[in-house]
C-alpha positions in Angstrom: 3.9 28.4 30.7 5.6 31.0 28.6 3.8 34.2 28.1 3.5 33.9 24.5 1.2 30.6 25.0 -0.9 33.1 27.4 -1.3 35.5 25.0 -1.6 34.1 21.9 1.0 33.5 18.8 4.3 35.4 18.8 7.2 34.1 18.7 9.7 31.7 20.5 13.8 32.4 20.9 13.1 34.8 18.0 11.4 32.0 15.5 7.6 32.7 14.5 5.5 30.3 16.5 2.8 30.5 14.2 4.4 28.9 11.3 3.4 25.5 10.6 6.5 24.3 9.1 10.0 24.9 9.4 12.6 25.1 6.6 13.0 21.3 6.2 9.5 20.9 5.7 8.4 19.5 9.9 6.1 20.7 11.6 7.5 23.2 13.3 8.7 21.9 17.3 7.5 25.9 18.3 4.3 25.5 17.0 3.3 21.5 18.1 4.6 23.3 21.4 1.8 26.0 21.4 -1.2 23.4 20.6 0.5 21.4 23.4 0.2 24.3 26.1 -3.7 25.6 24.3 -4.1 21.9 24.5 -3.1 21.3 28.0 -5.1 24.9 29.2 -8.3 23.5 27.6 -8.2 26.8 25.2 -11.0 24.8 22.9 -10.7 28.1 20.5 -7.1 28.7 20.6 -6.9 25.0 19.2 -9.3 25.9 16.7 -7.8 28.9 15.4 -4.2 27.1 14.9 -5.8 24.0 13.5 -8.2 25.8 10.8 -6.0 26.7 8.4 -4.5 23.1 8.0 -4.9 20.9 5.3 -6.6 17.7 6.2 -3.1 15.7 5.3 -1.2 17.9 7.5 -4.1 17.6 10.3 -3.1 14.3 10.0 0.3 14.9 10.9 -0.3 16.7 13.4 -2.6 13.6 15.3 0.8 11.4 14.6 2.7 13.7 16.3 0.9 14.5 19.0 0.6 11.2 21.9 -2.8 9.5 23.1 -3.8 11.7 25.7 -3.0 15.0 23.4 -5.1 12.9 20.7 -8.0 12.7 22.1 -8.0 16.0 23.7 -7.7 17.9 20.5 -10.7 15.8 19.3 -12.9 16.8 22.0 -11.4 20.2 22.8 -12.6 20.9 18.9 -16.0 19.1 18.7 -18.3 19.4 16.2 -15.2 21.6 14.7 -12.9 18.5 13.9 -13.1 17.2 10.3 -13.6 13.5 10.9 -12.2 13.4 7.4 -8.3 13.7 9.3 -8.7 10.5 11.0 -8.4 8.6 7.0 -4.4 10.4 6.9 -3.0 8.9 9.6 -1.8 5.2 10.6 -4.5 2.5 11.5 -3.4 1.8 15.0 -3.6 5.7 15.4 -7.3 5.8 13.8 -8.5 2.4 16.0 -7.1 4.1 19.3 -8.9 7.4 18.5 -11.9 5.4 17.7 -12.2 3.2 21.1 -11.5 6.0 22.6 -14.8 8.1 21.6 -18.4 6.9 22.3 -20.4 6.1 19.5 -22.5 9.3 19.4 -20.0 11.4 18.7 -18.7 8.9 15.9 -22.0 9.0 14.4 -21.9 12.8 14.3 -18.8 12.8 12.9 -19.1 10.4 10.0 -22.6 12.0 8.8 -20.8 14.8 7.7 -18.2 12.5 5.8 -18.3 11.8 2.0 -19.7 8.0 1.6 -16.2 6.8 1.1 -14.3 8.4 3.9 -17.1 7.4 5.9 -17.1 3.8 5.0 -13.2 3.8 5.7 -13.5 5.2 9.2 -16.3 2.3 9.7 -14.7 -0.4 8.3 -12.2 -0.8 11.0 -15.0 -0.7 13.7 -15.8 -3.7 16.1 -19.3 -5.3 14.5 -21.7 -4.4 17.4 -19.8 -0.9 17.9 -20.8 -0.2 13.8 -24.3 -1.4 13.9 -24.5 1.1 17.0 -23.1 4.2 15.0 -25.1 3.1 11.6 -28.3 3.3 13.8 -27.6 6.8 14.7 -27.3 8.1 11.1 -30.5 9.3 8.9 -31.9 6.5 6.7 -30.9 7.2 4.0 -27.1 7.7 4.7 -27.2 4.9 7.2 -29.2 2.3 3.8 -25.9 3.7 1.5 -23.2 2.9 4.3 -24.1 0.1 4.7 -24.5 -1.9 1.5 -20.7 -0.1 0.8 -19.8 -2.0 4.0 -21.3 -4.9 2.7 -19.2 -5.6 -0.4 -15.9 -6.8 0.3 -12.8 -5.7 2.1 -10.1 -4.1 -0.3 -13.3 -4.0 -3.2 -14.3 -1.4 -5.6 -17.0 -1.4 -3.6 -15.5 -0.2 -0.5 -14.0 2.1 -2.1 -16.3 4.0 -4.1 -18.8 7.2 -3.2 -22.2 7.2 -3.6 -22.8 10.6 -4.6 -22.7 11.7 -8.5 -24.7 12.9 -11.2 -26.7 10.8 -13.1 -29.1 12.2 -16.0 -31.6 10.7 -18.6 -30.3 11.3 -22.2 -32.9 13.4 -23.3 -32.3 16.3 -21.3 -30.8 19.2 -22.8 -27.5 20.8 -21.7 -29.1 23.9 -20.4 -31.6 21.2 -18.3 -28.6 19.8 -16.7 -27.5 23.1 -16.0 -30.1 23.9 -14.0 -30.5 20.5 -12.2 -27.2 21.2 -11.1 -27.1 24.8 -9.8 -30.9 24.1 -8.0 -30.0 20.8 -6.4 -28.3 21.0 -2.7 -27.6 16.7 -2.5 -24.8 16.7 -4.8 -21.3 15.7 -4.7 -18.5 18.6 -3.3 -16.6 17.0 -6.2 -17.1 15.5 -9.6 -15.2 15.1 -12.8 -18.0 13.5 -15.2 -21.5 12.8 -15.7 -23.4 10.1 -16.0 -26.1 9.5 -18.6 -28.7 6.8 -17.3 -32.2 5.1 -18.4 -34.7 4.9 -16.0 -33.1 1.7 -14.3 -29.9 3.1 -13.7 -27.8 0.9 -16.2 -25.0 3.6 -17.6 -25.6 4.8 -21.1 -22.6 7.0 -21.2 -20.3 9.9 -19.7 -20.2 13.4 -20.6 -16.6 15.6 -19.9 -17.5 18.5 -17.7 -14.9 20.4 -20.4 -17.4 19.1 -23.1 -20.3 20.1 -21.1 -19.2 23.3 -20.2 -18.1 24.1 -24.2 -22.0 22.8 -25.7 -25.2 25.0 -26.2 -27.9 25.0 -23.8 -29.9 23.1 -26.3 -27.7 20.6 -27.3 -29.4 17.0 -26.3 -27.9 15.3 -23.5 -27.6 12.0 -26.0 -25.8 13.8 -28.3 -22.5 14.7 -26.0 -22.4 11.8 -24.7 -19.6 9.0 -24.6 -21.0 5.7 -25.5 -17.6 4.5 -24.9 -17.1 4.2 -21.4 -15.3 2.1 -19.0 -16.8 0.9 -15.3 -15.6 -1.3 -12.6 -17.6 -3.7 -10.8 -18.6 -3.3 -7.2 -16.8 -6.2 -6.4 -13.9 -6.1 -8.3 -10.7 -5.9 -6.3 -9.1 -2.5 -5.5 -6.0 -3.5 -7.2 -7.6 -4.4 -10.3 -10.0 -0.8 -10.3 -6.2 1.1 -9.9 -5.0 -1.2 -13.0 -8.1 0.4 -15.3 -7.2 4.0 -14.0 -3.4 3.8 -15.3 -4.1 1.6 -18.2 -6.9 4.4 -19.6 -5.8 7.3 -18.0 -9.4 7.8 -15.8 -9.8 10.9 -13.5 -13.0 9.1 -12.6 -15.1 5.8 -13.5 -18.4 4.6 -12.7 -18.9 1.8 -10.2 -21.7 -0.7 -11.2 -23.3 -3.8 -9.3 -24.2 -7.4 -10.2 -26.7 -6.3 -12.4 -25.3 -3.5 -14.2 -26.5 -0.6 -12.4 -24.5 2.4 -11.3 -24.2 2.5 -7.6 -21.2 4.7 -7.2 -17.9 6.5 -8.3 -14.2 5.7 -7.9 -12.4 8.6 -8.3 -8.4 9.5 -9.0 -7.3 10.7 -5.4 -8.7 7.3 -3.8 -7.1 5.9 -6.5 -4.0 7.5 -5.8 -4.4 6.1 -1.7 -5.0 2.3 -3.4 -1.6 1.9 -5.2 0.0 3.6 -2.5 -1.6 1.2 0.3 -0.7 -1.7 -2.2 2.6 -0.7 -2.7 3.4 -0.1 0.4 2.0 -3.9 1.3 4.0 -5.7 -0.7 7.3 -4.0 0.8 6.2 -5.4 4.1 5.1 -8.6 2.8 8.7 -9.2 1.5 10.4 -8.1 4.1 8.1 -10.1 6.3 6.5 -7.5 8.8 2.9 -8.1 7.5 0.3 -5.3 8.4 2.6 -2.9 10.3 3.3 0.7 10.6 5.3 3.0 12.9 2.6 3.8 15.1 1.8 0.2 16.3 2.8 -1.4 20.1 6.0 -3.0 20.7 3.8 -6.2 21.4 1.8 -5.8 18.0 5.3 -5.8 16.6 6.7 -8.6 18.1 3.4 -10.6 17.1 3.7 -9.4 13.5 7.2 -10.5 12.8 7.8 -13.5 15.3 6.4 -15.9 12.9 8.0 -15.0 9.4 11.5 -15.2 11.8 10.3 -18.5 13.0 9.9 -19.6 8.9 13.1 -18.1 9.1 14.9 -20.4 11.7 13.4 -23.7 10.7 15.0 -22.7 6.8 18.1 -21.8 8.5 18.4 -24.8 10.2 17.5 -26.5 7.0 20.8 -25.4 5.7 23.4 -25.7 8.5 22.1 -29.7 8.1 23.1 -29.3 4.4 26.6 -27.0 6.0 26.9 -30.1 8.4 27.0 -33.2 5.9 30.7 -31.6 4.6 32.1 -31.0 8.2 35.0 -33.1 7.4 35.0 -31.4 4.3 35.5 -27.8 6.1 38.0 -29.5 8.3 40.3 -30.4 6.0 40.3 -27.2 4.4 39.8 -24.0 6.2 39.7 -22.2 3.3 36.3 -23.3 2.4 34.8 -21.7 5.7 35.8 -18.7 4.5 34.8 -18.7 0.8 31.9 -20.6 1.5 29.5 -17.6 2.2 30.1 -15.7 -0.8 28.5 -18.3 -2.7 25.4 -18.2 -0.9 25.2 -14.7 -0.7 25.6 -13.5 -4.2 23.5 -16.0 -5.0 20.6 -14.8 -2.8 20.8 -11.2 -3.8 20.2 -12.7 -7.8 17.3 -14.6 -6.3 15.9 -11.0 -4.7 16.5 -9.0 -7.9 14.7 -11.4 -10.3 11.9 -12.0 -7.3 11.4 -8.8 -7.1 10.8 -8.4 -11.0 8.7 -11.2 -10.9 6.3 -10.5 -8.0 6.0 -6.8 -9.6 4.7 -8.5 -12.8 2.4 -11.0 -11.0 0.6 -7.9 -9.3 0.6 -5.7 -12.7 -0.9 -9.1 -14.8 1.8 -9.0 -17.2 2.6 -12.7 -17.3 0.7 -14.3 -20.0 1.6 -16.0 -22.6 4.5 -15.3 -24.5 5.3 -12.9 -22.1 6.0 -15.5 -19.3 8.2 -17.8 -21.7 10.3 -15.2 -22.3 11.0 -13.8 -19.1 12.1 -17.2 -17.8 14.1 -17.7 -20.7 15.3 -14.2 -20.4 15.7 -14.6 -16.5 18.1 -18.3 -16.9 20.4 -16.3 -19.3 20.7 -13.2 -16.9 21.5 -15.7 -14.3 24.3 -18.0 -16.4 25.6 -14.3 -17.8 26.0 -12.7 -14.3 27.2 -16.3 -12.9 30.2 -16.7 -16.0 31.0 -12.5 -14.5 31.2 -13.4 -11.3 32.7 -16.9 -12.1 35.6 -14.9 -13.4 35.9 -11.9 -10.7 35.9 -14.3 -7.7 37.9 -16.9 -9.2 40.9 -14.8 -9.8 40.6 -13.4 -6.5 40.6 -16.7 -4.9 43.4 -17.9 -6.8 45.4 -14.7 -6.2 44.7 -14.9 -2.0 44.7 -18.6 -1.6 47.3 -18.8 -4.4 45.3 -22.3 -5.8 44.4 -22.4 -9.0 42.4 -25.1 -8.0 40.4 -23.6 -5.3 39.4 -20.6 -7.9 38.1 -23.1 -10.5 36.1 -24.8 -7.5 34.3 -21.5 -6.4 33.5 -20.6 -10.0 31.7 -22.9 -10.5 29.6 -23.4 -7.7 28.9 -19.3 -8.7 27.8 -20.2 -11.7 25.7 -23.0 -10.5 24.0 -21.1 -7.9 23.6 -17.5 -10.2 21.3 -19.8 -12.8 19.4 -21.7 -9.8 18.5 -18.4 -8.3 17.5 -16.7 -11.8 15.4 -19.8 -12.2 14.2 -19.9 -8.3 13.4 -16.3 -8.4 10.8 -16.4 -11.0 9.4 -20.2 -10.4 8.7 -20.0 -6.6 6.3 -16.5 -7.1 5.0 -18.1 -9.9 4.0 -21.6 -7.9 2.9 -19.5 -4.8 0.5 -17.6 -7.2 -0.7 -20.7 -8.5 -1.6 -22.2 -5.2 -3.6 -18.7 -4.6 -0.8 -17.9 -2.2 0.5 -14.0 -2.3 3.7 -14.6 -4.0 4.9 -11.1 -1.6 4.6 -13.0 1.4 6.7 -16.0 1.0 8.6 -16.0 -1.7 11.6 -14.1 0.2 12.1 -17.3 2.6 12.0 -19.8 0.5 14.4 -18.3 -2.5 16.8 -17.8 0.2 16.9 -21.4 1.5 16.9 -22.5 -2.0 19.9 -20.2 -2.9 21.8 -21.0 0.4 21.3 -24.4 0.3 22.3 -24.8 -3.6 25.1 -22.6 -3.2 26.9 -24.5 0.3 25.9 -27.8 -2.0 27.5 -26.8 -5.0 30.7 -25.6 -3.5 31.5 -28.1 -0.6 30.0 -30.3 -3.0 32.4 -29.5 -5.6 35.6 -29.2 -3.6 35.7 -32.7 -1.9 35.2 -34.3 -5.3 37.9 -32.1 -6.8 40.2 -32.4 -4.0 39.1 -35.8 -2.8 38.1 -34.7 0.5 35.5 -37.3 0.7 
C-alpha cells in the first residue's frame, strides 16, 4: 500500500487523489483506487469521508464500478451512514445482488429512512417472504403505506408515487398554512404544490407554492386555489402518468385511488426516471435483448437473447425455403446471387424506419383517427417514392456492371415492389401486434424482416425467370 492511502488523500504520480472525476468526466482511476485500499484496510471512516460529499447518482456509480465483494463492503464498512437511496441509481442485477446479500434487518433500517417511493422501489424487487420479513420490521404506520404502494400494480402510478404531501381544508387562511407548515416535523423534504382537501380527502384543488408565497396571511385558502387540476389514478400505467406530465407541463400531480381520494404524489424527477426506463425498454425490445443491462451474468444474457435468435432462425429458414424454390433460377444466372441481397436489404432498413415511426406513435397514442389513415397513406407513398429512387440508382448500376439492360429493369422492380411492401409492413404488423394486446417493440422487428426478405428474394427471382424464361 502506497503511503498516500496510509495517510490519507494526496496525490498519486502527481494527479490529486481526491478528485472525483477526471477531465473526461470518469471517476477518477486514482481516486476508485483510494476507496479500494480504505476499503480493503476496513478504514469504515476513511470511506465515509470520500463518500460524503457524493451525490447520490454518482454514489451510484461508484457501486457499478466497484465489484461484489467491494460492494458489499462499502455497505457495511458505512452502516447506518450509507443512503439506501444509492441503491435506486444503479442497475437491477447490481441492486438484487446487494440486496441478497444483506440480512433483512439491516434492509429494514435502511429503507425506514427512505422517501415512500424509493422505498417501495428497493422493495419491489424483493423475494415475497424476504419483503413480508423487512415490512414487519418497519413502524406501523410506514410499514400500512408500503405496503398498499406495493399493492397496486407493477410499472403503476401507484408504485410510483409518495405518500407524503400537504393536504389542507379550504377554509384555512394562508398565514394558517403557514404555520402548519413551519410547526409540523412529518412532512415531505420536497414539495412543489399543495393540496386543498374536504374532510374525506377527495381533492378540491392545488395551490402554487409561487402563489402561496406572493398572498396575504389572511387570504382564504379557497380563494388561491386551482379548481382546475389534473390527477392520475393509482392504477394508471406509468407510461400513461409521464404522458399527462409532457402534455400539461406538471412539476407535480396528485395521485388518487378508486374512489377519488388522494393517496399520493407523482412528482417530475420520477417522472423523468419513467420515460427514461420506458425508452430505454423499447430499444431493447427491438433489438431483442429483453430486460437486460450491462451489469447482468453472461448466463442471464445468453437466457435473455437465445429465444428472440431462435424467432430468428426459424424466419431465416422460412426464407432460404423461399431462396431455394429458384435454385435453378440462381444456377442459370450467377448474377442473381449477387444482386439478390440488395433487394432484401434495402428493403428491410424501409421496414425499420417506418417501424420505428410507427411503434413510437403506438407508445405516444397518436394513432386515432384520421391520424392513422393518413400515416398509412402517407407511409405507402414514402415507400413507392423511395422504391421509384432506388429503382433508378440500382438499375443503372446493374445495367452499367452486368452491362444488361434487362437485368436493371428486373432489379427495379422487384425494389420497387419490396420498398412499398415494407412501408406497408412496417406500419401494419405494429399495428396488428397492438391489436392482439401484444407489445408491438417486441416482435415487430422479426417478423418485418421476414416479410421484407421474403417479398424481396420473391419479387426478384420471381421476376427474372419470367423475364428471362428461366423457369
Amino acid at each position: 500500500m502506497s503511503a498516500d492511502f496510509e495517510t490519507g488523500p494526496g496525490t498519486v504520480a502527481g494527479v490529486d487523489s481526491s478528485v472525483f472525476r477526471d477531465s473526461e468526466d470518469r471517476i477518477s482511476p486514482f481516486w476508485l483506487e483510494r476507496l479500494r485500499a480504505y476499503l480493503a484496510a476496513g478504514r469504515a471512516d476513511d470511506v465515509a469521508a470520500v463518500m460524503e460529499p457524493l451525490h447520490l447518482a454518482d454514489i451510484g456509480d461508484v457501486i457499478e464500478a466497484l465489484n461484489s465483494d467491494e460492494r458489499l463492503a462499502l455497505v457495511r464498512l458505512l452502516g447506518e451512514r450509507f443512503d439506501y437511496s444509492a441503491l435506486t441509481e444503479v442497475d437491477d442485477s447490481i441492486r438484487a445482488e446487494i440486496m441478497e446479500a444483506l440480512p433483512n434487518a439491516e434492509i429494514a433500517r435502511g429503507v425506514a429512512s427512505l422517501d415512500s417511493d424509493d422505498a417501495v422501489f428497493i422493495l419491489e424487487d424483493l423475494e415475497q417472504h424476504d419483503r413480508d420479513e423487512v415490512l414487519a420490521k418497519l413502524p406501523t404506520f410506514e410499514r400500512l403505506s408500503l405496503k398498499r404502494s406495493l399493492d397496486f400494480p407493477e410499472d403503476s402510478a401507484g408504485r410510483r408515487m409518495q405518500t407524503d404531501f400537504i393536504a389542507i381544508p379550504p377554509f384555512w387562511t394562508v398565514g394558517q398554512t403557514i404555520d402548519y407548515l413551519r410547526s409540523e416535523a412529518d412532512l415531505p423534504e420536497d414539495f412543489y404544490q399543495i393540496y386543498v382537501v374536504d374532510a374525506s380527502y377527495q381533492v378540491l384543488g392545488t395551490i402554487a407554492l409561487d402563489k402561496f408565497l406572493r398572498s396575504p396571511r389572511v387570504t382564504r385558502i379557497e380563494a388561491l386555489m386551482n379548481t382546475n387540476f389534473v390527477t392520475v389514478h393509482a392504477t394508471e400505467d406509468q407510461e400513461e402518468a409521464a404522458r399527462d406530465f409532457e402534455r400539461y407541463d406538471l412539476v407535480e400531480v396528485g395521485v388518487v385511488d378508486e374512489s377519488g381520494r388522494l393517496v399520493g404524489v407523482l412528482t417530475i424527477d420520477d417522472i423523468v426516471d419513467v420515460i427514461q426506463e420506458e425508452a430505454e425498454e423499447d430499444i431493447r425490445f427491438l433489438a431483442g435483448i429483453g430486460d437486460e443491462d450491462i451489469s447482468n451474468s453472461t448466463i442471464s444474457t445468453v437466457r435473455s437473447r437465445a429465444p428472440w435468435l431462435a424467432v430468428n432462425l426459424v424466419t431465416a429458414v422460412a426464407v432460404s425455403y423461399v431462396i431455394g424454390l429458384f435454385g435453378a433460377t440462381i444456377d442459370q444466372m450467377v448474377a442473381l446471387a449477387v444482386l439478390m441481397p440488395i433487394v432484401a436489404s434495402m428493403g428491410g432498413n424501409a421496414g425499420a424506419q417506418t417501424m420505428t415511426v410507427t411503434v413510437r406513435a403506438l407508445a405516444m397514442r397518436e394513432l386515432q383517427g384520421s391520424r392513422l389513415r393518413r400515416l398509412i397513406t402517407r407511409e405507402m407513398i414514402v415507400g413507392f417514392a423511395n422504391g421509384i429512387i432506388f429503382a433508378i440508382l440500382i438499375g443503372v448500376v446493374t445495367w452499367l456492371r452486368f452491362d444488361s439492360v434487362s437485368l436493371g429493369i428486373v432489379i427495379a422492380l422487384a425494389m420497387i415492389i419490396n420498398m412499398i411492401v415494407a412501408g406497408t409492413a412496417g406500419i401494419l404488423i405494429p399495428l396488428a401486434l397492438d391489436k392482439f394486446k401484444a407489445d408491438p417493440a417486441i416482435a415487430s422487428a422479426v417478423f418485418v424482416t421476414t416479410i421484407t426478405d421474403i417479398v424481396g428474394f420473391f419479387a426478384f427471382l420471381g421476376i427474372a425467370g419470367l423475364w428471362f424464361g428461366l423457369f
